[in-house]
N, C-alpha and C positions, 0 to 999 in steps of 0.2 A: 504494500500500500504506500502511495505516497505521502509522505508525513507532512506534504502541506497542502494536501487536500481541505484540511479544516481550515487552516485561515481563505481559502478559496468562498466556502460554506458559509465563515463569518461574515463576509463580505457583501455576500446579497443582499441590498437594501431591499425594505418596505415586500420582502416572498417570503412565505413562511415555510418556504422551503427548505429557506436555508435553515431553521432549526432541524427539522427533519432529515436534511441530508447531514449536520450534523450528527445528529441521534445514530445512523446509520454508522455514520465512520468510527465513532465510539464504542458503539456495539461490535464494530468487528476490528475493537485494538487499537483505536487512534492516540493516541500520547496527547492529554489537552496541558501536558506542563511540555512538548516538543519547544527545542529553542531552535528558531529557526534562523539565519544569519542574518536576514533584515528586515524579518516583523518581529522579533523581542519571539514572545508566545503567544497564544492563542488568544490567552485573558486581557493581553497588552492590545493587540490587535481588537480584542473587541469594545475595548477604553476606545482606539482609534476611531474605529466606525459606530461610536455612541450606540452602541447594538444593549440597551437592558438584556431582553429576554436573552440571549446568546449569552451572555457574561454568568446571570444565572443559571444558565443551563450548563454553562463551564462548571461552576462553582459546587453546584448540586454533583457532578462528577468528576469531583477531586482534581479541579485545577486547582494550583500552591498560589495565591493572593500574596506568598511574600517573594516570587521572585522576581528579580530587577532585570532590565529591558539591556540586551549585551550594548547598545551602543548609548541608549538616554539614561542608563542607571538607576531607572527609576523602577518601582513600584507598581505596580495597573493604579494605585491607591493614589500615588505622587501622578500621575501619569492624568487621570482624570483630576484632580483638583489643578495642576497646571491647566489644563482645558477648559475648567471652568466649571464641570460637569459634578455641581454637588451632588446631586444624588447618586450618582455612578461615585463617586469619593464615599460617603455613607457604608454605602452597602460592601465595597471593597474595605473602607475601616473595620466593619464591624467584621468580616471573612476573617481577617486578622488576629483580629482580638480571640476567635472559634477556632483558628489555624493553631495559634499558639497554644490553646487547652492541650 
């Protein structure tokens, strides 16, 4: 499988396909913490394309909310509060706080 078929998946705006073809590549082995050399991970990438549902859909299947992006250093959590994007900040703070339990 190609391990970046998922951020391909994240990237569908406004189809809710792309959850579903998500669901699909997960189901059969997708890596959602894959670091890929220039989208960071999946979780990063989907901070990029303001995708909620997908980020949760990450999270709910054990993507790691504390790794940092190989080239921004960032967080998905740093990554959406530089964007602007409180709510996508929120929900990756609180992943955090549940990652580290």
């Amino acid at each position: 499988m190609d391990p970046l078929a998922l951020f391909d998946a994240i990237k569908v705006r406004g189809h809710k396909n792309g959850t579903a073809t998500m669901a699909v590549l997960i189901d059969h082995g997708a890596d959602v913490n894959y670091m890929a050399k220039n989208w960071a991970t999946p979780l990063l990438h989907s901070v990029h394309y303001r995708s909620k549902e997908k980020l949760l859909y990450l999270l709910k299947h054990g993507a790691d909310p504390t790794i940092r992006g190989r080239v921004s250093k960032d967080t998905p959590a740093e990554s959406a509060q530089r964007r602007g994007d409180q709510e996508l900040f929120e929900i990756l703070k609180a992943a955090e706080v549940e990652h580290a339990q």
